[in-house]
N, C-alpha and C positions, 0 to 999 in steps of 0.2 A: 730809570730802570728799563733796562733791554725787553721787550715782549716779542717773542716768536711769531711769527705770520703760518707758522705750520698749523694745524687743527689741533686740538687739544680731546682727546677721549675719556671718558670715563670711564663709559661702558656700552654697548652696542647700540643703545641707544639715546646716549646724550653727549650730544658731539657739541664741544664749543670751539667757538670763534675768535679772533682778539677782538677787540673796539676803535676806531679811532678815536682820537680829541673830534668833537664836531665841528669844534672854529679854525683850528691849527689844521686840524686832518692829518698829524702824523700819529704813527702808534710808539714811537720808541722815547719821546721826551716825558717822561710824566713819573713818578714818584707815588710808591705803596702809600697808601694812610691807613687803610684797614685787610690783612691778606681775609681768602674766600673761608666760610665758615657751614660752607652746605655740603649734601651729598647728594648724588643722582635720586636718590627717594622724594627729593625736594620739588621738583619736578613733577606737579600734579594738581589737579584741576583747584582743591582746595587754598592750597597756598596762591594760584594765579588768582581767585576772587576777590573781588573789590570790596574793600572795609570788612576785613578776618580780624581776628586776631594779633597785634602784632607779636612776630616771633624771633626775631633778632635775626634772620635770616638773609645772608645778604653775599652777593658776588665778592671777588678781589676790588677795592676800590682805591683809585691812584689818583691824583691831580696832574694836568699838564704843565709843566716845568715855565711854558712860555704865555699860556694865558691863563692859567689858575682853573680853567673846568675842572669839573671832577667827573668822575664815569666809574661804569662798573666795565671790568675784561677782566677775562675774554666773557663773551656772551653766548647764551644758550645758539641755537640756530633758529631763522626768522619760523622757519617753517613749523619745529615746535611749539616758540610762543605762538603764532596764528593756533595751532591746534588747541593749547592751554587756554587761550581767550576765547575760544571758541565753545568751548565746555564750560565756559568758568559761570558760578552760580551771577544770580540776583538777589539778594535777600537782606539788602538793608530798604527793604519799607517805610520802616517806622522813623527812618532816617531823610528822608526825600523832603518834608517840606521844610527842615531845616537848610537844609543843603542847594533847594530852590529857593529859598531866601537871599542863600550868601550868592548865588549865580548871579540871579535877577539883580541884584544889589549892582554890579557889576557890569553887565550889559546893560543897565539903565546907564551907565558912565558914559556910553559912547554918542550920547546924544548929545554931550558937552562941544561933543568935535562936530557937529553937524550929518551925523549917520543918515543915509537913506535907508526904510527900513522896510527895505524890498524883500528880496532873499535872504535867507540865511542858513550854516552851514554847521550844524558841530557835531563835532570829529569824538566818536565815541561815545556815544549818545545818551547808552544806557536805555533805559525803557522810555527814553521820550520824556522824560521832566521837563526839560528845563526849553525842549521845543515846543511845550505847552504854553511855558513863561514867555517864550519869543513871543507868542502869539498874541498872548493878554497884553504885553505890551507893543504891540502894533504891528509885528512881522505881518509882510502880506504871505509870505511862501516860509514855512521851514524846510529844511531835510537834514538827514543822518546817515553818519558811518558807524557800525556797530558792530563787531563781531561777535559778540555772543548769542549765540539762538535763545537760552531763556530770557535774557532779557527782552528782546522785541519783542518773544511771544505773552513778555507783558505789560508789551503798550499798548496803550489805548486804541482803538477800532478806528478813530480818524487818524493818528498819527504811524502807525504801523505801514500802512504802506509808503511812506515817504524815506525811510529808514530800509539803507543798502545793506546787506549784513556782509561787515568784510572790514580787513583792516586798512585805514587808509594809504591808497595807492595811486599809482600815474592811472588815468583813463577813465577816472568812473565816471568824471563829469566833466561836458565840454568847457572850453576858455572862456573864461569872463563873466561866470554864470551865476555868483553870487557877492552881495552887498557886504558881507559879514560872516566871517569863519570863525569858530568858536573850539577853543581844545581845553575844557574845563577838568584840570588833573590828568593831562593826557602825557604833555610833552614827556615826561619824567619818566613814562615808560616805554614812549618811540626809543628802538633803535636804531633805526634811519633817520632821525631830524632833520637833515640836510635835503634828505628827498622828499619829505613831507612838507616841509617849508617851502622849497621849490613849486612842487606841484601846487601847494595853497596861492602861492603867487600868481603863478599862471593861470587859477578858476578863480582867484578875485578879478571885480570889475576894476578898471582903474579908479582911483581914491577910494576903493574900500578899504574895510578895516579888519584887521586880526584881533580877538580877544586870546590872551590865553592867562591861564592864574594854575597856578603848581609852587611845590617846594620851593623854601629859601634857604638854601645851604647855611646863609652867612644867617639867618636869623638867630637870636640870642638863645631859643630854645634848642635849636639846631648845635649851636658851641656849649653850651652846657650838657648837653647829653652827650654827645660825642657818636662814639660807635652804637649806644641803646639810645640813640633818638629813633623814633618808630618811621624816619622817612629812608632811613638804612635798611634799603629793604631788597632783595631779590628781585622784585619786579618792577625798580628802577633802574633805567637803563645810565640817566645821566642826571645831576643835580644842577641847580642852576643859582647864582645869584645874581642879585638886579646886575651888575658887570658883565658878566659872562653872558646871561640872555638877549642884553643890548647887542654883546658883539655879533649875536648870532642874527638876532634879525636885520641887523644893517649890514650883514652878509649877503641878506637873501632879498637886497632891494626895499626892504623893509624902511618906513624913518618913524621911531619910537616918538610916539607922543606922550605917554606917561608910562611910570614903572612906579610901584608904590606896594607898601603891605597891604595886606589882607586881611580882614576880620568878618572869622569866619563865625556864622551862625551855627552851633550845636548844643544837641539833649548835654544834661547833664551825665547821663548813660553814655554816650558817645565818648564824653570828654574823660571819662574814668578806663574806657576802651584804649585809649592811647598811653596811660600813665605807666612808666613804666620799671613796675612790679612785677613781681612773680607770680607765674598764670594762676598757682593756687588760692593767691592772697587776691588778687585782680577778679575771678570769680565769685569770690563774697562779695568783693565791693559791689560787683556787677548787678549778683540777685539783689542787692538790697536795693540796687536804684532802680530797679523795678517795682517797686512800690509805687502804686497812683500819685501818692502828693510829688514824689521825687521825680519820676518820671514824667512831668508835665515840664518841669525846671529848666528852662531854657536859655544858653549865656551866647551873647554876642563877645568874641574875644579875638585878641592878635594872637594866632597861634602857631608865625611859622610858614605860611602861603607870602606868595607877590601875585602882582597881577601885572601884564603890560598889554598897553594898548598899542598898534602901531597900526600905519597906514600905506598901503602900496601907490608909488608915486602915481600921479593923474598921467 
């Protein structure tokens, strides 16, 4: 399918962009699977929040003809999303030590490979969980990229100053300067990958390591829902499966050490958050697992995540 390079308007102020493939980098090879289903209204701070409601909202999304990625285009402009991220709430609390279970589960993996656990870096950090978890688990230095101002203003008193507030870019930290970069649920909604991975290459030390764990296109939940799987969402930019993200990091100088599913730790309320019903019907469910016995209920499950570990050459 032919995609234009001209701008795409909607309305004065929501200007979009094409995309490219981020392995191929061209825009013209690639084929509809789902046309876009939103309107400029959609665009706002609610919808850009992390763990909302899903809403079936979601860009034009097409597959590359010659390496199978899939992407959303065209794309809002970077500068909007920076603004959306930037406003965008915090307010899964109750959600956190779930969620720093499934992290830490994960970053404990890389001491398989022999990790120095010097510095470490993760990219969207949120209020500092999970570089609390760095810590318990041996980090001598964390630090963080985070663009939301409520979230940092709800880290913690030690961890808050370590955390830059801003979306990850060339220049915020000099070369070589960390053991371990970490983008937990992040890649899937860079839309620069190619610069972000770049740059992560260049501020790892040599033989450090990259974590990152997001969506698995190919996963079986993922082909079963189709277009209402809740990772069809607006505020991914690209989806990825174990193939595709291999190509990508061995693009960027990367050499994958492991790629493997995920099992992700979540409430029983979480996991009913994602099912996908109708928000009237999805809201009883909701109140009722709010009840104390059910709301304690908590299930370790494959639900759809990968994770890859890779190492930049020594």
């Amino acid at each position: 399918m032919t995609v234009s390079l001209s701008e795409k308007t909607i309305d004065e102020k929501v200007t979009f962009v094409p995309s490219p493939c981020a392995i191929c980098e061209t825009f013209e090879q690639a084929t509809e699977i789902y046309p876009a289903n939103f309107t400029a209204n959609d665009f706002n701070t609610a919808i850009f929040s992390a763990r909302r409601l899903p809403d079936r909202i979601h860009y034009r999304i097409v597959k590359c003809n010659q390496c199978g990625l899939i992407r959303s285009t065209p794309l809002v402009s970077t500068q909007l999303l920076e603004s959306l991220y930037t406003d965008s709430h915090f307010d899964y609390n109750e959600e956190v030590d779930s969620i720093t279970e499934t992290y830490g589960r994960y970053l404990s993996q890389l001491e398989r490979y022999g990790v120095l656990k010097g510095t470490l870096l993760e990219i969207g950090c949120g209020n500092g969980f999970s570089l609390e978890e760095a810590l318990r688990q041996g980090y001598r230095e964390v630090y963080g990229v985070e663009p939301s101002v409520e979230a940092i203003d709800k880290a913690s008193p030690h961890i808050r100053p370590f955390i830059t507030p801003a979306l990850m870019q060339a220049g915020l930290f000099p070369e070589a300067s960390f053991d371990v970069i970490c983008l937990f649920q992040v890649l899937d909604h860079i839309p620069n990958p190619n610069d972000v991975l770049a740059e992560c290459h260049k501020i790892l030390k040599p033989g450090g390591f990259i974590l990152c764990l997001n969506h698995n296109i190919n996963a079986i939940s993922a082909k079963i829902l189709r277009e209402r799987s809740p990772i069809v969402d607006i505020e991914h930019t690209y989806l990825y499966s174990p193939t595709t993200i291999k190509r990508l990091f061995k693009k960027h100088r990367f050499i994958p050490k492991c790629i493997k599913p995920v099992w992700n730790s979540y409430s029983l309320h979480y996991l009913i958050w994602l099912l996908p019903l109708p928000t009237s019907i999805k809201r009883l469910f909701l109140w009722g697992a709010k009840c104390p016995g059910i709301k304690r209920i908590h299930l370790t499950v494959p639900l759809g995540n990968l994770y890859i570990i890779a190492q930049k050459l020594p």
